[in-house]
C-alpha positions as CSV (number, residue, x, y, z in Angstrom):
1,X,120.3,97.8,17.4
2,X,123.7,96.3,17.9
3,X,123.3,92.7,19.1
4,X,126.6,91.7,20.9
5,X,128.0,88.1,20.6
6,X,127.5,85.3,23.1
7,X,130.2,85.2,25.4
8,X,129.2,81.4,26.2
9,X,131.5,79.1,24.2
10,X,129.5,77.1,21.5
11,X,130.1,73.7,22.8
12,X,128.6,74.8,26.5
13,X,125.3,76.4,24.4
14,X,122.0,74.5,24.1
15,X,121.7,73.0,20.9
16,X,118.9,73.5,18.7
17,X,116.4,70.7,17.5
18,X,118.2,70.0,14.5
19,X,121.3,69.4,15.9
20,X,119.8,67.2,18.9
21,X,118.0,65.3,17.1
22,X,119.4,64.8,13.6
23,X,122.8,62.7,14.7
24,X,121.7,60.4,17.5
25,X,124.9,59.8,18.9
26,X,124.3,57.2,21.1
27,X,127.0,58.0,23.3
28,X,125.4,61.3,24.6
29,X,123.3,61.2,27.9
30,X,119.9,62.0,26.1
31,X,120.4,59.1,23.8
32,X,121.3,56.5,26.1
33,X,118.4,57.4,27.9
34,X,116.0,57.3,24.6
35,X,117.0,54.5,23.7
36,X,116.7,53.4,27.1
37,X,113.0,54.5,27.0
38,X,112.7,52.8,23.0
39,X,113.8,49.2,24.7
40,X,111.3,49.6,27.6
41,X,108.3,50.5,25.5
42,X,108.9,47.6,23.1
43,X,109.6,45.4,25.6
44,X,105.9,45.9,27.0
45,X,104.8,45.7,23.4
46,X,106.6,42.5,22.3
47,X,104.3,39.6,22.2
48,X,103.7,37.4,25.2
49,X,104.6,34.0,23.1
50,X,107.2,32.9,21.0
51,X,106.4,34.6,17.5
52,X,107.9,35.7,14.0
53,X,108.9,39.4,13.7
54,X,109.6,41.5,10.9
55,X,112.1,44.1,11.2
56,X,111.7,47.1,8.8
57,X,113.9,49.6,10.9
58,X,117.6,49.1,10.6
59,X,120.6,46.9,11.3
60,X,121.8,48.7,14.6
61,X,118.2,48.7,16.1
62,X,118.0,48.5,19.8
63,X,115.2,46.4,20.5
64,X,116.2,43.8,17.7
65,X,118.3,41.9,20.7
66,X,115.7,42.5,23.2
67,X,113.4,40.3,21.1
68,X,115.3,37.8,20.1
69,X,116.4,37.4,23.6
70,X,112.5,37.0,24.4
71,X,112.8,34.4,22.2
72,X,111.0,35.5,18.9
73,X,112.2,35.0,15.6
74,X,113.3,38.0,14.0
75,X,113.9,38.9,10.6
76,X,116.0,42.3,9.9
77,X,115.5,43.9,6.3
78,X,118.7,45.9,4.9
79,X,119.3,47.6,2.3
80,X,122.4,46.1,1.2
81,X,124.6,43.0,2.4
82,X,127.2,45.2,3.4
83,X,124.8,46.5,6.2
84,X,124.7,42.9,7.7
85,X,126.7,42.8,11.1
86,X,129.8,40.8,11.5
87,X,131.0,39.5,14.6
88,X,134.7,39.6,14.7
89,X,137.0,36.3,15.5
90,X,138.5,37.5,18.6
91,X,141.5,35.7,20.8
92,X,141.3,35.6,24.8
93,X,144.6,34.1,25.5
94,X,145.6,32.5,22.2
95,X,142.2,30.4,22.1
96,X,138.9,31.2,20.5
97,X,136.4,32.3,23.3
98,X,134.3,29.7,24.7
99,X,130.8,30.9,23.0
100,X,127.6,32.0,25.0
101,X,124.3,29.8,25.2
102,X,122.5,30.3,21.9
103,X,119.5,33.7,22.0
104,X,116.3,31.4,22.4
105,X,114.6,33.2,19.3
106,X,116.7,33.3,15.8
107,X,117.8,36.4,14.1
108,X,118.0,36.0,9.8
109,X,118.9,39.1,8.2
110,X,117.2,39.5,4.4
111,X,118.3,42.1,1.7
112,X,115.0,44.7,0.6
113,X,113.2,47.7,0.4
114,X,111.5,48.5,3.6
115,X,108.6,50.4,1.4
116,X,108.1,47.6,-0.7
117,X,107.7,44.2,0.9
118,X,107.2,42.2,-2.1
119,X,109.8,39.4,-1.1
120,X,107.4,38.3,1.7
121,X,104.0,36.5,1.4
122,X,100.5,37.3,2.9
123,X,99.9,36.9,6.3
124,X,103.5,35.7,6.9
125,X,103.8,37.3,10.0
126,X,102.9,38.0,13.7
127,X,104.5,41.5,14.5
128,X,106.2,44.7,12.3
129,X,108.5,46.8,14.5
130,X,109.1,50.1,12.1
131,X,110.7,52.2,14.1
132,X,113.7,54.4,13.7
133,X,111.9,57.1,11.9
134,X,111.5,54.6,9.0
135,X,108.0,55.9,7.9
136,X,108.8,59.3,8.0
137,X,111.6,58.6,5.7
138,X,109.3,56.7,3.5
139,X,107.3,59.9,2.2
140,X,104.7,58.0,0.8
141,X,103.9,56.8,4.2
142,X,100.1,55.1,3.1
143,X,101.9,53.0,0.6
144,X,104.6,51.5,3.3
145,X,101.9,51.1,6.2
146,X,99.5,49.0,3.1
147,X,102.2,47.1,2.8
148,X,103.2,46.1,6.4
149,X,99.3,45.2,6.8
150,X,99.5,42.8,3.8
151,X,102.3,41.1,5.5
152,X,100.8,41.1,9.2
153,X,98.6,37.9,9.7
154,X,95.4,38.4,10.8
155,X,95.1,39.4,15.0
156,X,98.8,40.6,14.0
157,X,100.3,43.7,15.6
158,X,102.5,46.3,14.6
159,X,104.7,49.0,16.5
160,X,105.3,52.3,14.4
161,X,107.6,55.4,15.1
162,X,106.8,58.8,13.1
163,X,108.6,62.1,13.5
164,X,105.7,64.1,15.2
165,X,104.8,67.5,13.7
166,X,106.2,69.0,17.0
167,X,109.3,68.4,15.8
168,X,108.9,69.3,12.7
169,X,107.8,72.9,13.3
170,X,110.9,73.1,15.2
171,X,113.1,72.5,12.6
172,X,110.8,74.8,10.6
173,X,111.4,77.4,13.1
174,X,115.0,77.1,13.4
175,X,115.4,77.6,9.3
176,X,113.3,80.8,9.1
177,X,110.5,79.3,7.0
178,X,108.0,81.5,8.8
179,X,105.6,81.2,6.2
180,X,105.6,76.9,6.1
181,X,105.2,77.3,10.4
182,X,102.1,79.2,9.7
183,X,100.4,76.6,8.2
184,X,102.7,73.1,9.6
185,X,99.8,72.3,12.6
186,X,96.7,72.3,9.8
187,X,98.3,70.7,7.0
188,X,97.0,67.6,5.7
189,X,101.3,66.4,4.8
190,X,104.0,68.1,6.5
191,X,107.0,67.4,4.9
192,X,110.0,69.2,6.4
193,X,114.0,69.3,4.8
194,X,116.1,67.7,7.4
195,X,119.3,69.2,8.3
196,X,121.5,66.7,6.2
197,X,119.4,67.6,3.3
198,X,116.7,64.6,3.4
199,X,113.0,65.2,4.0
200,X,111.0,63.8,6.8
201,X,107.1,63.7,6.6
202,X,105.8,64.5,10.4
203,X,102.4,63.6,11.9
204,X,100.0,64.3,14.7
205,X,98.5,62.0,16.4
206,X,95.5,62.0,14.4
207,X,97.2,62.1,11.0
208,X,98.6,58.7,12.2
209,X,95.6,56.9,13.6
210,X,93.8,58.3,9.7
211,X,96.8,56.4,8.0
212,X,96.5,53.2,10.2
213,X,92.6,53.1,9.4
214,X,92.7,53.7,5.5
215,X,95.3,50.7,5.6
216,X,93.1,48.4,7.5
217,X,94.9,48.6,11.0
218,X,93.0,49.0,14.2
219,X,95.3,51.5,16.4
220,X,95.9,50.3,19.4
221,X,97.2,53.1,21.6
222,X,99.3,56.2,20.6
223,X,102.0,58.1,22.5
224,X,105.1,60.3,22.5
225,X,108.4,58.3,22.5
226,X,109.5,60.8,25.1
227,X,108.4,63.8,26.9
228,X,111.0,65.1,29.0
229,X,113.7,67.7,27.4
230,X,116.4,66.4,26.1
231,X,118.4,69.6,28.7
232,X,116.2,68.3,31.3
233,X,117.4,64.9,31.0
234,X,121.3,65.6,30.8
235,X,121.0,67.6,33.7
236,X,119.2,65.0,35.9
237,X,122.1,62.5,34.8
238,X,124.8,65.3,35.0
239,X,123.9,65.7,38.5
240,X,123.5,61.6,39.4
241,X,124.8,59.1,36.4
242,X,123.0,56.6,38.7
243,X,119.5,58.0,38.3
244,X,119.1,56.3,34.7
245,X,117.0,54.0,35.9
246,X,114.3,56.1,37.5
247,X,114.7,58.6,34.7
248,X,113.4,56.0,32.1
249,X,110.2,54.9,34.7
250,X,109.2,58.7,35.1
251,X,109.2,58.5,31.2
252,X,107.0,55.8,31.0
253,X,104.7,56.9,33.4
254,X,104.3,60.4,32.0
255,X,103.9,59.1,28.0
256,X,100.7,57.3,29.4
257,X,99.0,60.6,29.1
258,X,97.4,61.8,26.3
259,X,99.4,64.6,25.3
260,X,101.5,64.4,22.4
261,X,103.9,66.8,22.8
262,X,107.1,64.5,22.2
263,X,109.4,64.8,19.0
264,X,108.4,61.1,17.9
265,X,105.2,59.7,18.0
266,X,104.6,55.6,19.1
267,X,102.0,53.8,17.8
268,X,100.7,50.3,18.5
269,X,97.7,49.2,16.0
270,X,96.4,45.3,15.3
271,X,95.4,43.7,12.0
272,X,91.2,42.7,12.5
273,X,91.4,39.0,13.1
């Protein structure tokens, strides 16, 4: 059977799980509204008092700001000083700007391996955001999660973003590894290639509470990042740029359910005081 081209021009086709969700341009509709959703969800996780974060998930993270503007004292891991971000000197009118009031909480940035946390002591701190698909970059996911428990104080809590196996029998699925698919929702590690060549390790939800556990972490609550479609969510703001806002509470309200059908799974879990 002759199967005749699309006469729809690429750029106005759907694109496929790997392309929507390998480059997170964060200029697109669906992005600004995940990361939207991302800054909403941490900002109900943060702690209610003035405490010391560790950062494991990387320079440009969105909810770094929102907690230091809480007024908790965040420190960033990079991987290299060259990561760091530099404010530019810029001129309004010939004159240096008149600088804003100071973020209540401080921000240090320290140079590490986000798998290995050996440059910080026991206990050291309150909260470890990992998000960013940190962990499922980390393939040896149990060794990273043993080590953010070590550094969590005791009564500590930390916030944990996985690539869920949804997503990875998608990508499965769109690079004709049939055989893989068959097996992806049973398997005790899914590791999947990633379109720019990396490998992600994906979870369900109760792959990830088993990790928490065999580190010594109490989980908390689990959830999908999002739910709705990333074409449901462009068309919503296609139609009304304004409706942002109620896009993001529908979000929140529908990840309060207990089906994990998003691409990235949330996690909160406490260290036993």
């Amino acid at each position: 059977m002759h199967v005749r081209p699309s006469s729809t021009p690429a750029s106005d086709r759907p694109r496929s799980p790997a392309a929507q969700f390998a480059a997170s341009d964060r200029l697109s509709d669906y992005w600004r509204f995940y990361w939207a959703v991302a800054e909403a969800q941490i900002a109900r996780w943060l702690p209610s008092s003035p405490s010391r974060l560790l950062d494991l998930s990387s320079p440009d993270f969105q909810g770094t700001p929102r907690a230091v503007a809480a007024g908790h004292d965040v420190v960033t891991l990079l991987p290299s000083a060259d990561m760091a971000v530099r404010r530019p000197l810029t001129l309004v009118n010939g004159r240096s700007p008149v600088p804003h009031p100071a973020p209540r909480g401080r921000l240090r940035h320290v140079v590490g391996d986000s798998a290995f946390l050996r440059g910080f002591a026991d206990s050291s701190f309150d909260g470890v955001i990992a998000d960013n698909r940190v962990l499922s970059r980390h393939l040896a996911t149990e060794s990273s999660v043993a080590e953010v428990a070590r550094v969590l104080r005791p009564g500590g809590r930390a916030l944990l973003v996985v690539d869920s196996v949804v997503l990875g029998m998608a990508l499965l699925a769109e690079q004709d590894r049939w055989p893989e698919l068959s097996h992806a929702p049973s398997a005790d590690v899914l590791l999947v290639p990633w379109p720019d060549g990396s490998i992600t390790r994906c979870f369900t939800a109760e792959q990830l509470a088993e990790t928490l556990a065999d580190s010594g972490l109490e989980m908390e609550w689990v959830k999908p990042r999002t739910v709705l479609s990333a074409s449901t969510v462009e068309m919503m703001l296609d139609r009304d740029p304004r409706s942002m806002g109620r896009l993001v509470e529908m979000e929140l309200r529908a990840t309060e359910s207990d089906d994990y059908v998003g691409v990235h799974l949330v996690a909160s879990a406490r260290k036993p005081a």
